[in-house]
ChimeraX commands (.cxc) that place a marker at each C-alpha (Angstrom):
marker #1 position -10.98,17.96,20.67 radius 0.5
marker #1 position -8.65,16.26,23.07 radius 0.5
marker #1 position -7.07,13.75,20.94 radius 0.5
marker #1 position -6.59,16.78,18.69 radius 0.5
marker #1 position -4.19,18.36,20.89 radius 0.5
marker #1 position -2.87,15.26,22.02 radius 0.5
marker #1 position -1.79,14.68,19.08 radius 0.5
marker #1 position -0.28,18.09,18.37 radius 0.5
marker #1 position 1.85,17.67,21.67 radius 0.5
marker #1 position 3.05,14.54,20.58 radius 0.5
marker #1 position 4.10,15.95,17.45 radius 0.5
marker #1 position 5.77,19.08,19.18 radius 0.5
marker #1 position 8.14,16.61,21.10 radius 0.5
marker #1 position 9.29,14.38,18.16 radius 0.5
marker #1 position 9.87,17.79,16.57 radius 0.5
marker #1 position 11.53,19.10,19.31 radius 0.5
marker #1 position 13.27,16.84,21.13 radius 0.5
marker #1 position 13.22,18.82,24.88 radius 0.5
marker #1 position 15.42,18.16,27.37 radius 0.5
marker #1 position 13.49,16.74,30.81 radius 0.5
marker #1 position 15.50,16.54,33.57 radius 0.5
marker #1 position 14.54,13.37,35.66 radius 0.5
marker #1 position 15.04,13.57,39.29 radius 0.5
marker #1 position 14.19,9.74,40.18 radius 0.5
marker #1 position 15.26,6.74,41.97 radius 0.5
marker #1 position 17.24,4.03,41.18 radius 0.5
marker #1 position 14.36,1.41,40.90 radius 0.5
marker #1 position 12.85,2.50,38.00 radius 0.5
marker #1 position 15.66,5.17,36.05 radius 0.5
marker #1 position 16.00,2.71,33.18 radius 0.5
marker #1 position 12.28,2.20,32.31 radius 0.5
marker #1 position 11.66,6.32,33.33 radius 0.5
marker #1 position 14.60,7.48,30.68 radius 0.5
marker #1 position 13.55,5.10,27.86 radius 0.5
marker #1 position 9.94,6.12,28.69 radius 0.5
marker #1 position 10.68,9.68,27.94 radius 0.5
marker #1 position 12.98,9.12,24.71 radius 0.5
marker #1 position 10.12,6.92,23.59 radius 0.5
marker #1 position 7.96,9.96,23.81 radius 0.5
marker #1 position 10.11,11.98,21.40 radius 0.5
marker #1 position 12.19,13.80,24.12 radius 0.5
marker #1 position 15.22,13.94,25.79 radius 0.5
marker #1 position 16.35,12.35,29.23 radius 0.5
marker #1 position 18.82,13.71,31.54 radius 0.5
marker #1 position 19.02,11.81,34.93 radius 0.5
marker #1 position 20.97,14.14,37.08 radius 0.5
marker #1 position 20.96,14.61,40.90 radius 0.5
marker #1 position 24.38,15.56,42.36 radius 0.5
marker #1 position 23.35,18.51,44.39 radius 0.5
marker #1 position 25.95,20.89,43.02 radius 0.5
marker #1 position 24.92,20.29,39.29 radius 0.5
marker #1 position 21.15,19.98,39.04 radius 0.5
marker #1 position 20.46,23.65,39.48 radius 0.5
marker #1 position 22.45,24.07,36.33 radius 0.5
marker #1 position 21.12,21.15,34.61 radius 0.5
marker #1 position 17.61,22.28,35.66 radius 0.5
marker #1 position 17.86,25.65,34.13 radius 0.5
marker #1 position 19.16,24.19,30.26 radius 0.5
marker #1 position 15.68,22.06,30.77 radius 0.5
marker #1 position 12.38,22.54,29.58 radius 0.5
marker #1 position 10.67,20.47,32.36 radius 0.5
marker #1 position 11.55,18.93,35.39 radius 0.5
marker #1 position 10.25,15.59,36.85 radius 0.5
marker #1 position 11.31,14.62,40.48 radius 0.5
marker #1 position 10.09,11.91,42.97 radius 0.5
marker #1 position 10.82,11.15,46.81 radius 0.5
marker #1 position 9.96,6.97,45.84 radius 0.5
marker #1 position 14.12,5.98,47.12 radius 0.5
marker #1 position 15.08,9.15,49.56 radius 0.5
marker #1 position 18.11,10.15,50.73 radius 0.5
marker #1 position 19.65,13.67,51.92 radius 0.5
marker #1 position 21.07,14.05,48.36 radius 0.5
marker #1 position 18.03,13.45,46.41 radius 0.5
marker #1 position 15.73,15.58,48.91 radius 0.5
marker #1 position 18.57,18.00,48.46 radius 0.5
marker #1 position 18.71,18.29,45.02 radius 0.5
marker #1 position 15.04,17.78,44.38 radius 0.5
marker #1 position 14.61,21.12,46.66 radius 0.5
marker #1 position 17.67,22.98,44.59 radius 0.5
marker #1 position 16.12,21.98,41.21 radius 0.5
marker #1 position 12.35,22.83,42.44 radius 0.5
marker #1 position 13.55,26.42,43.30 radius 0.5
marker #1 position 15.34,27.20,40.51 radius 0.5
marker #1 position 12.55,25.87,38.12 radius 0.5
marker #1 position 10.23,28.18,39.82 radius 0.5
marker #1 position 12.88,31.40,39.71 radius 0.5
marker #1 position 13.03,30.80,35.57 radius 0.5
marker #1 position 9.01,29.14,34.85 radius 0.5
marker #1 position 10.40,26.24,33.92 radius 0.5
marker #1 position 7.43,23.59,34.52 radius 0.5
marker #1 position 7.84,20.59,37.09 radius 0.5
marker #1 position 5.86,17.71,38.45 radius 0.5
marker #1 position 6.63,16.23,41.96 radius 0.5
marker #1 position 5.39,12.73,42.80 radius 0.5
marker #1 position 4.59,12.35,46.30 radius 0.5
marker #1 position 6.20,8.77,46.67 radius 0.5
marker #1 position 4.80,7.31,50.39 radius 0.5
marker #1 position 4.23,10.55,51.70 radius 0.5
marker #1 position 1.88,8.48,53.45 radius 0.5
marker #1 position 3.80,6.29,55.59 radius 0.5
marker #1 position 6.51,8.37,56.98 radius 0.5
marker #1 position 6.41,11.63,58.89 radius 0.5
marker #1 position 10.04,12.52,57.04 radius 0.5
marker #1 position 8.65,12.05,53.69 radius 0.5
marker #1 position 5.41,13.87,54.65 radius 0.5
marker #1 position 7.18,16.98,56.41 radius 0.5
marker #1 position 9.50,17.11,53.87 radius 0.5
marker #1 position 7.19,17.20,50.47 radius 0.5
marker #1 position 5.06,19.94,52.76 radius 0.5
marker #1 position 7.78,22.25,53.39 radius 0.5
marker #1 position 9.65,21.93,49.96 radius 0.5
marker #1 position 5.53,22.80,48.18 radius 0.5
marker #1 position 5.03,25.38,50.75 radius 0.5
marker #1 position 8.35,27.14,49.11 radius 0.5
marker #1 position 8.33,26.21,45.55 radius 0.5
marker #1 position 5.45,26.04,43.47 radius 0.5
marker #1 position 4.97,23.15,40.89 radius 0.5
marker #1 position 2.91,22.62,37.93 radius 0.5
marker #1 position 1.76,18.93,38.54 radius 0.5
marker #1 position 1.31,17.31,42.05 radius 0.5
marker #1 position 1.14,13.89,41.52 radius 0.5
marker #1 position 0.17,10.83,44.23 radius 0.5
marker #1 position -2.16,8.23,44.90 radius 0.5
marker #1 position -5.25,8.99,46.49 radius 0.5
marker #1 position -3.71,8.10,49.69 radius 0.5
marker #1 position -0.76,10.38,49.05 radius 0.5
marker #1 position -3.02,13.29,48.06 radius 0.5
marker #1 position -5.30,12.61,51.03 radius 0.5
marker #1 position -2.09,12.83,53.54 radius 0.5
marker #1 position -0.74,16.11,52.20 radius 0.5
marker #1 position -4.41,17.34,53.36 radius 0.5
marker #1 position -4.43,15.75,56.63 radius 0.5
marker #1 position -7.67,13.32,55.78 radius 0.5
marker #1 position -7.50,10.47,57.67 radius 0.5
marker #1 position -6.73,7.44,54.60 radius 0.5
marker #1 position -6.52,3.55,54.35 radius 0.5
marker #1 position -3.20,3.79,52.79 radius 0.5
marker #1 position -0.37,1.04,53.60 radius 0.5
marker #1 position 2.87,1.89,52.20 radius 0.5
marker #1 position 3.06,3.01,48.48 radius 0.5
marker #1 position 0.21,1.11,47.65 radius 0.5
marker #1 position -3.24,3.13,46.28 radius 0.5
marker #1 position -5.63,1.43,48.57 radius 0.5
marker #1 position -8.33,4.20,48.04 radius 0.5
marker #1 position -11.09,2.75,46.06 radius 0.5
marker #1 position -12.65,5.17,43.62 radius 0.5
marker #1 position -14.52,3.00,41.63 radius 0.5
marker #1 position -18.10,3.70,43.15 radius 0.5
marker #1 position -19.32,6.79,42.59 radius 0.5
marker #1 position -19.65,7.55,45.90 radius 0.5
marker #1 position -16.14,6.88,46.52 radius 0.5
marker #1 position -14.97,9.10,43.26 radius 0.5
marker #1 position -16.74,11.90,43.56 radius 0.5
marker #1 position -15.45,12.28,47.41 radius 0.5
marker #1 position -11.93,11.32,45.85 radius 0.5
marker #1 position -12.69,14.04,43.21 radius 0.5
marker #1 position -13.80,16.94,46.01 radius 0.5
marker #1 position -9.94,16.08,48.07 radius 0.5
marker #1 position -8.47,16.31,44.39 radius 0.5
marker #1 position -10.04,19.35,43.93 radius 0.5
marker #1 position -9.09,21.65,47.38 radius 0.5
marker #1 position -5.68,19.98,47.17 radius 0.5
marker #1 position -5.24,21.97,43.41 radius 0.5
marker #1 position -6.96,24.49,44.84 radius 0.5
marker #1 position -4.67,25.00,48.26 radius 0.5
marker #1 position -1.34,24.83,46.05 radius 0.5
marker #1 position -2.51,26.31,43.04 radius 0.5
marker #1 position -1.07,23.59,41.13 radius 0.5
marker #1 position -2.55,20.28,38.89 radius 0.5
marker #1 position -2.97,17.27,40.50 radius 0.5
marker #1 position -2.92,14.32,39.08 radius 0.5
marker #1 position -4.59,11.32,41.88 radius 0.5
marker #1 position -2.95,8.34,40.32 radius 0.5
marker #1 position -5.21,5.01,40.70 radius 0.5
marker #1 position -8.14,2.30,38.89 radius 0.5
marker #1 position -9.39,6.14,37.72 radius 0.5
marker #1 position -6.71,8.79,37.50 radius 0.5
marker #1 position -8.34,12.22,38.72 radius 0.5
marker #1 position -6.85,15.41,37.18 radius 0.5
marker #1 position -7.92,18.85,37.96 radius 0.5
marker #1 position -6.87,22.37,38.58 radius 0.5
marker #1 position -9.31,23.08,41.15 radius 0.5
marker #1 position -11.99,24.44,38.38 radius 0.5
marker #1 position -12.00,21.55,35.18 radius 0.5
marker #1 position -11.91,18.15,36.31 radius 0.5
marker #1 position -11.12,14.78,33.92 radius 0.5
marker #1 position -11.06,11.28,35.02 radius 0.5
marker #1 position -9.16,8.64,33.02 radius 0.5
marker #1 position -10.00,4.77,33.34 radius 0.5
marker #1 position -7.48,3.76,30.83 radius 0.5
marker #1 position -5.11,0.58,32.43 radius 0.5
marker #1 position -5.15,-2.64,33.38 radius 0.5
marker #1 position -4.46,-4.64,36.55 radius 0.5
marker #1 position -1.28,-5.93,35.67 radius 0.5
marker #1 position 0.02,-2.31,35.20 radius 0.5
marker #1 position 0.30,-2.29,39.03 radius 0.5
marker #1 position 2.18,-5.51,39.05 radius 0.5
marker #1 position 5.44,-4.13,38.01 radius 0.5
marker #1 position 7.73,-1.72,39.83 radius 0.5
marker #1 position 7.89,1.74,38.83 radius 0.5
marker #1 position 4.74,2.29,36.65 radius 0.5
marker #1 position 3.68,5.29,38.88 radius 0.5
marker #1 position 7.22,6.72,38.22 radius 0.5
marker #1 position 6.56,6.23,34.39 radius 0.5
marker #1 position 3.87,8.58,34.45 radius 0.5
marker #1 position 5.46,10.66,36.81 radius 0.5
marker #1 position 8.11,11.33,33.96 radius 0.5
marker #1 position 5.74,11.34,31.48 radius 0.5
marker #1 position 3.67,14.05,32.61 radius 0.5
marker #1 position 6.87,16.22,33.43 radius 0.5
marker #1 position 7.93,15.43,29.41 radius 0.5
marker #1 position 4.23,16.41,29.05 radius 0.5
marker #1 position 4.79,19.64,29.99 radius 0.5
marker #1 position 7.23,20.90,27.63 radius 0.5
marker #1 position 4.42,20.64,24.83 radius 0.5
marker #1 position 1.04,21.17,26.70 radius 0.5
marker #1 position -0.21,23.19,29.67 radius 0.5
marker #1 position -0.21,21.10,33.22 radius 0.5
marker #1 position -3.65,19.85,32.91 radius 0.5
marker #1 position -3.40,18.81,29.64 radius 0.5
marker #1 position -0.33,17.75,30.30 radius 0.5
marker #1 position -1.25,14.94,33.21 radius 0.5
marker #1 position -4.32,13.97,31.71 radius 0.5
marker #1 position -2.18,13.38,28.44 radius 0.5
marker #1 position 0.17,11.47,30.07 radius 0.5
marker #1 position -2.01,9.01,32.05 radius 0.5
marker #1 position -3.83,8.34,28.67 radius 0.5
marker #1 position -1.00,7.92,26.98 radius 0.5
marker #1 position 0.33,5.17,29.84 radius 0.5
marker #1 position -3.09,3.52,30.17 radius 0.5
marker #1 position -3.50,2.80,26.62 radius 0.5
marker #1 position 0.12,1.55,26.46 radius 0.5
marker #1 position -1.31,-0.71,29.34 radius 0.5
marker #1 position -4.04,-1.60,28.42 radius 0.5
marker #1 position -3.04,-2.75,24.44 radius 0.5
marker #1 position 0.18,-4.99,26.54 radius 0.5
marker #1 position -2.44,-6.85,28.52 radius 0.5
marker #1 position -1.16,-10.54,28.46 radius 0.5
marker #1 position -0.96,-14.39,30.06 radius 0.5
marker #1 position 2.80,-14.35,29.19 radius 0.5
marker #1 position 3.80,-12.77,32.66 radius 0.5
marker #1 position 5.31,-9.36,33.62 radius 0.5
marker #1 position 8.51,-9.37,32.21 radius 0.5
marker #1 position 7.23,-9.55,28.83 radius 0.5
marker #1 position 4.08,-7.15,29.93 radius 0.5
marker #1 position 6.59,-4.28,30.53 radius 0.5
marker #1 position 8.50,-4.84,27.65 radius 0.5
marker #1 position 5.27,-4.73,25.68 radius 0.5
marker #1 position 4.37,-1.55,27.19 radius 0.5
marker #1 position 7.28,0.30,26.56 radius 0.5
marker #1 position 7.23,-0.92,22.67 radius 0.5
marker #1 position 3.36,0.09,22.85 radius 0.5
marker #1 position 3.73,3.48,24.39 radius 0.5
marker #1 position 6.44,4.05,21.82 radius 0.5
marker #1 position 4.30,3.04,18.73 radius 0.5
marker #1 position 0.80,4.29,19.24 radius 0.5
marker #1 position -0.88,5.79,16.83 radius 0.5
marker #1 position -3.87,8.64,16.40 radius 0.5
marker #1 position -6.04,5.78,15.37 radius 0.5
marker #1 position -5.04,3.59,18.86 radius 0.5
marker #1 position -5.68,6.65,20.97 radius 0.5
marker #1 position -8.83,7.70,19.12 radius 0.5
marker #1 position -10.22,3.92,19.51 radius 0.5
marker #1 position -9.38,3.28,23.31 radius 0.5
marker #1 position -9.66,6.75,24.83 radius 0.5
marker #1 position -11.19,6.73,28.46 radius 0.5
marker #1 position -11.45,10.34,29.36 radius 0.5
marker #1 position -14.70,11.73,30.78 radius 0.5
marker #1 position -14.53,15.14,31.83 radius 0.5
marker #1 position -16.51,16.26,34.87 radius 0.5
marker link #1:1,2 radius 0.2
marker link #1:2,3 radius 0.2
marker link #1:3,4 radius 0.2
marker link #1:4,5 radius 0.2
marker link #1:5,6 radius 0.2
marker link #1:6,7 radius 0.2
marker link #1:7,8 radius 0.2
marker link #1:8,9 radius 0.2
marker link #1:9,10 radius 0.2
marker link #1:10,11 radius 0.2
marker link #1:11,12 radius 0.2
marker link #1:12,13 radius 0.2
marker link #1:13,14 radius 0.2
marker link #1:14,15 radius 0.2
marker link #1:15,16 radius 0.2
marker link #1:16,17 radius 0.2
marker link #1:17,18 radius 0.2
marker link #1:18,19 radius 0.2
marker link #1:19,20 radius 0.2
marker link #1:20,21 radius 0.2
marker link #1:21,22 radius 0.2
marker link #1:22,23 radius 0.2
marker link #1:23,24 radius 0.2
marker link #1:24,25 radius 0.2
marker link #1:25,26 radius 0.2
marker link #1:26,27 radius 0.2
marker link #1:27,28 radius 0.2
marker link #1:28,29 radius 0.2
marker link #1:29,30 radius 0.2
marker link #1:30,31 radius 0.2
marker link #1:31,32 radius 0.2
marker link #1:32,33 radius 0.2
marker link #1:33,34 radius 0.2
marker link #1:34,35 radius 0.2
marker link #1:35,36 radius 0.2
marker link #1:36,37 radius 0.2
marker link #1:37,38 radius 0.2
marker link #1:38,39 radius 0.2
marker link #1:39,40 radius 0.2
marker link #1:40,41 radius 0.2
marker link #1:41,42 radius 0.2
marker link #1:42,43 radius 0.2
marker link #1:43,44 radius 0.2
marker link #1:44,45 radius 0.2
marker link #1:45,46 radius 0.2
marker link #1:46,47 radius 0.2
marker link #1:47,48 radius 0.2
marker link #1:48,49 radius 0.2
marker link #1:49,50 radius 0.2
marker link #1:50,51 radius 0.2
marker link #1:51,52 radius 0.2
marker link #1:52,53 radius 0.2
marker link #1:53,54 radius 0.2
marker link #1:54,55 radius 0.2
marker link #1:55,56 radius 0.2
marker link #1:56,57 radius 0.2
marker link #1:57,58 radius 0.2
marker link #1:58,59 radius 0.2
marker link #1:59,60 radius 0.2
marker link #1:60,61 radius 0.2
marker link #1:61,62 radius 0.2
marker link #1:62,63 radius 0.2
marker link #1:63,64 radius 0.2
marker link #1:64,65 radius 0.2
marker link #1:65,66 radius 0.2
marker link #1:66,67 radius 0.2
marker link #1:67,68 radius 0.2
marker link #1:68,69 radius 0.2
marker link #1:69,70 radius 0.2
marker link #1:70,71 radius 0.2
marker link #1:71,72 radius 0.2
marker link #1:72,73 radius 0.2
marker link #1:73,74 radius 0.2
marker link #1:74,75 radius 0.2
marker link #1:75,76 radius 0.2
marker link #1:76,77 radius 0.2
marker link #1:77,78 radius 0.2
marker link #1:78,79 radius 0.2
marker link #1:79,80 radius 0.2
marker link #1:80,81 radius 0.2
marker link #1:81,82 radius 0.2
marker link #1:82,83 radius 0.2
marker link #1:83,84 radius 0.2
marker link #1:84,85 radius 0.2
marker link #1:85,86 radius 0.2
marker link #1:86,87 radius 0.2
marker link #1:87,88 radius 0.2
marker link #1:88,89 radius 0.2
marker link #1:89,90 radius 0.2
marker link #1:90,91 radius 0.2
marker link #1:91,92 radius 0.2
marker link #1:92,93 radius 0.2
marker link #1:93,94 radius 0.2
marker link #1:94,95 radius 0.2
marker link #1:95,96 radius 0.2
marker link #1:96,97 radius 0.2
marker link #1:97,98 radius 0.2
marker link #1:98,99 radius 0.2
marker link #1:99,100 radius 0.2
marker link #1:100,101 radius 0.2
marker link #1:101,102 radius 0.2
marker link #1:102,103 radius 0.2
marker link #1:103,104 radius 0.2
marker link #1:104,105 radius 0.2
marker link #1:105,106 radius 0.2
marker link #1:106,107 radius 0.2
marker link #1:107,108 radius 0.2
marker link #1:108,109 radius 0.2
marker link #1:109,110 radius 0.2
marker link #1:110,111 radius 0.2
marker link #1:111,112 radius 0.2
marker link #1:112,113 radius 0.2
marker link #1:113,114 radius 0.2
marker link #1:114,115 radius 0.2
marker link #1:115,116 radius 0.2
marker link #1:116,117 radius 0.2
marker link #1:117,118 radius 0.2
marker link #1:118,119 radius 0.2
marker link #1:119,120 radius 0.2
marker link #1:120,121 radius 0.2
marker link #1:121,122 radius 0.2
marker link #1:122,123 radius 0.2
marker link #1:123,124 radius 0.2
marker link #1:124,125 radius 0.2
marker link #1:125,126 radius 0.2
marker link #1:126,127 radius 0.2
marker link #1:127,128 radius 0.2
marker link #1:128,129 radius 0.2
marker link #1:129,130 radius 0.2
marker link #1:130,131 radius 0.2
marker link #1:131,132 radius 0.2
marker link #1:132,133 radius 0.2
marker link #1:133,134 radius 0.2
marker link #1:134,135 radius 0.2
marker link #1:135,136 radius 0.2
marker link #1:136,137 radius 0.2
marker link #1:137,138 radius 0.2
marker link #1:138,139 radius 0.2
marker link #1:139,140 radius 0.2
marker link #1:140,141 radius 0.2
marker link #1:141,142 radius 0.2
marker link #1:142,143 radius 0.2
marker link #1:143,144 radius 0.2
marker link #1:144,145 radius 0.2
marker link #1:145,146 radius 0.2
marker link #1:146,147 radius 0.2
marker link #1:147,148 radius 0.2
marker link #1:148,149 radius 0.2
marker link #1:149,150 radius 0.2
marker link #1:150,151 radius 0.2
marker link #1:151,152 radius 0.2
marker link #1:152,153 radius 0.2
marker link #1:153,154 radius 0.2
marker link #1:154,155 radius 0.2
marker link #1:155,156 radius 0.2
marker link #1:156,157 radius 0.2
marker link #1:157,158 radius 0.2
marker link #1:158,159 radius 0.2
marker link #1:159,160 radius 0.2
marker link #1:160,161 radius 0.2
marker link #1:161,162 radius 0.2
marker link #1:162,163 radius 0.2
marker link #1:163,164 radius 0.2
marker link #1:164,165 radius 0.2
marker link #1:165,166 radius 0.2
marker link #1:166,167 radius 0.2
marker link #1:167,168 radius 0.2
marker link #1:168,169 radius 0.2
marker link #1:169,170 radius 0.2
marker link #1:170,171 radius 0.2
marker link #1:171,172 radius 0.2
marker link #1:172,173 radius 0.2
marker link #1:173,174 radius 0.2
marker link #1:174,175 radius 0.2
marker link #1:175,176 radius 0.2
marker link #1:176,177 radius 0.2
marker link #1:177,178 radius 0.2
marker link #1:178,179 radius 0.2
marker link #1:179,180 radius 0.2
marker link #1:180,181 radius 0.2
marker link #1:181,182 radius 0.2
marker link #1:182,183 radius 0.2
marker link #1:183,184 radius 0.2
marker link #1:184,185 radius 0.2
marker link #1:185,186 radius 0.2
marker link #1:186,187 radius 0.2
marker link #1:187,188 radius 0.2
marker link #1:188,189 radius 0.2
marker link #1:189,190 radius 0.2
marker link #1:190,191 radius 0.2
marker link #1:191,192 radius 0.2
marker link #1:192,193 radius 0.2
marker link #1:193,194 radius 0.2
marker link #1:194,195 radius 0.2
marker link #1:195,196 radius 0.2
marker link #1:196,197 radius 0.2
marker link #1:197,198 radius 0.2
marker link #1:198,199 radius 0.2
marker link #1:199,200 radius 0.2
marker link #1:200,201 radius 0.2
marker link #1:201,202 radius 0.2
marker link #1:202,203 radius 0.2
marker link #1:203,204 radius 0.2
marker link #1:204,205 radius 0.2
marker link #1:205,206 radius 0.2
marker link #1:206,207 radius 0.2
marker link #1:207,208 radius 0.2
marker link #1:208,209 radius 0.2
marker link #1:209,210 radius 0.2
marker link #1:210,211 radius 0.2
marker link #1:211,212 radius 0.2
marker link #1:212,213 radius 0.2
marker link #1:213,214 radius 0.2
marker link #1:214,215 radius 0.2
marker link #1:215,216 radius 0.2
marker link #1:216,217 radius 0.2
marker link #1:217,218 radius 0.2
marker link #1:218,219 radius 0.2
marker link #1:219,220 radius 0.2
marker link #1:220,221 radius 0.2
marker link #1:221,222 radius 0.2
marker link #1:222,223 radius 0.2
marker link #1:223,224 radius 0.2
marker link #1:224,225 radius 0.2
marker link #1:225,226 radius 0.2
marker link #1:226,227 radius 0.2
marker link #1:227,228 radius 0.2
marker link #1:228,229 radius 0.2
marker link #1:229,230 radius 0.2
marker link #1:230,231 radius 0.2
marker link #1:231,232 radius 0.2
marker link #1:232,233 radius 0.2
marker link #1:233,234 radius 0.2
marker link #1:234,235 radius 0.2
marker link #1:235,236 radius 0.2
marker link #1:236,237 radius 0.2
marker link #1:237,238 radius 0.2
marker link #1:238,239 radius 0.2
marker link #1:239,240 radius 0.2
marker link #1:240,241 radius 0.2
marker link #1:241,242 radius 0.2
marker link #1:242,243 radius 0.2
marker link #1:243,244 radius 0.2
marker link #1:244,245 radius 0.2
marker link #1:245,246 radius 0.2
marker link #1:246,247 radius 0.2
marker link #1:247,248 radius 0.2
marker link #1:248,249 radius 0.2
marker link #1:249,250 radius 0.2
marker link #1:250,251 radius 0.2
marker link #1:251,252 radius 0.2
marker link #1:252,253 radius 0.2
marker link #1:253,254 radius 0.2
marker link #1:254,255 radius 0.2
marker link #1:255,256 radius 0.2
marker link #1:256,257 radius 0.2
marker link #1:257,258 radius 0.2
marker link #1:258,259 radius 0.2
marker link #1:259,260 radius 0.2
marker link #1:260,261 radius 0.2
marker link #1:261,262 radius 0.2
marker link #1:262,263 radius 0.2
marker link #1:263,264 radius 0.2
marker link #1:264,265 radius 0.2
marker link #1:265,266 radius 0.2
marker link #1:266,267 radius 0.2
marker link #1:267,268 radius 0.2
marker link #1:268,269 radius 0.2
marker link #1:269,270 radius 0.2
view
């Protein structure tokens, strides 16, 4: 059962205390590193391009995300990506507003086309752009609705061939998270509004599903980590305003228990 072997990779990490390199911007670092030593692992937020190749290959995942770019970061997010496919180490790239810029878009096209990674992850918007489907998108912001179920299972179809096309996960961040590897397909409708309310929630998960993935396979992995996160949300709900929200969260994500996930699981699979 899935919280079984959610539980089991929660486990692993406490036991084993990985090393995830973090490739991420300086908006949301802090929350992203304490995020990942909540989970039971360890951060390392390196991206000088003439270390991460090194750092990358002592890891046992590798998160990066294009959210703040410069020519460093795309640099060493390319370096890392290669050498993490050369030695199987898993990654996860977030496709940060590849849906607003042609540099961002180019960029994330041509650095997929020659690395593989486990986990794609983007809003539908994102995911939608890397395909060339026309989208509603404005900035970083998930404006595709995919809460009719005309709506999702469209949503769940581009999900699908984008897997499919890059043989990878992907995990469509939004209201309902998609996750599929072109053949199994799992929605999650864990959250709460307020999640998107605060900066760097969609970098959270990014990390968390690269931590993820030293304990679980990439599907499992994503679809682990936006339970995980939407629980966390959703149990931090409150009136008292978004500073103490996120706060919540982070002591939430870092104190569930079996018996919370068990209780407030939304995971359907498809």
């Amino acid at each position: 059962m899935f919280p079984d072997r959610l539980s089991e990779a929660m486990e692993s990490l406490k036991k084993k205390s990985p090393l995830i390199h973090c490739i991420t911007n300086p908006i949301s670092i802090n929350d992203c590193a304490n995020f990942v030593l909540a989970a039971g692992a360890k951060p390392i937020m390196a991206e000088h391009p003439l270390e991460v190749e090194e750092i990358t290959s002592v890891s046992s995942a590798l998160a990066v995300n294009i959210a703040n770019i410069t020519d460093a970061r795309m640099q060493s997010i390319r370096l890392s990506l290669r050498r993490a496919a050369e030695l199987g180490i898993p990654s996860v790239m977030d496709m940060v507003g590849i849906n607003c810029s042609k540099l961002r878009l180019d960029y994330t096209a041509d650095v997929l086309a020659g690395s593989r990674v486990s986990i794609i992850k983007g809003n539908m918007s994102e995911i939608k752009a890397l395909s060339h489907i026309e989208s509603h998108g404005r900035g970083i912001d998930a404006m595709e609705d995919s809460t009719d179920l005309d709506s999702l299972d469209k949503n769940i179809g581009i999900a699908v061939k984008t897997a499919l096309d890059h043989s990878s996960v992907v995990l469509a961040s939004g209201k309902i998270d998609i996750i599929t590897d072109g053949r199994d397909v799992y929605t999650v409708e864990n959250g709460c509004d307020m999640m998107s309310l605060v900066t760097g929630t969609g970098c959270i998960l990014n990390v968390l599903a690269g931590t993820m993935l030293a304990a679980a396979e990439p599907l499992e992995a994503a679809a682990f980590a936006a339970v995980l996160l939407g629980i966390s949300g959703e149990l931090s709900d409150t009136d008292k305003g978004t500073a103490t929200f996120k706060m919540q969260m982070l002591d939430k994500f870092g104190t569930l228990t079996e018996s919370d996930i068990r209780q407030h699981i939304k995971l359907k699979k498809h």
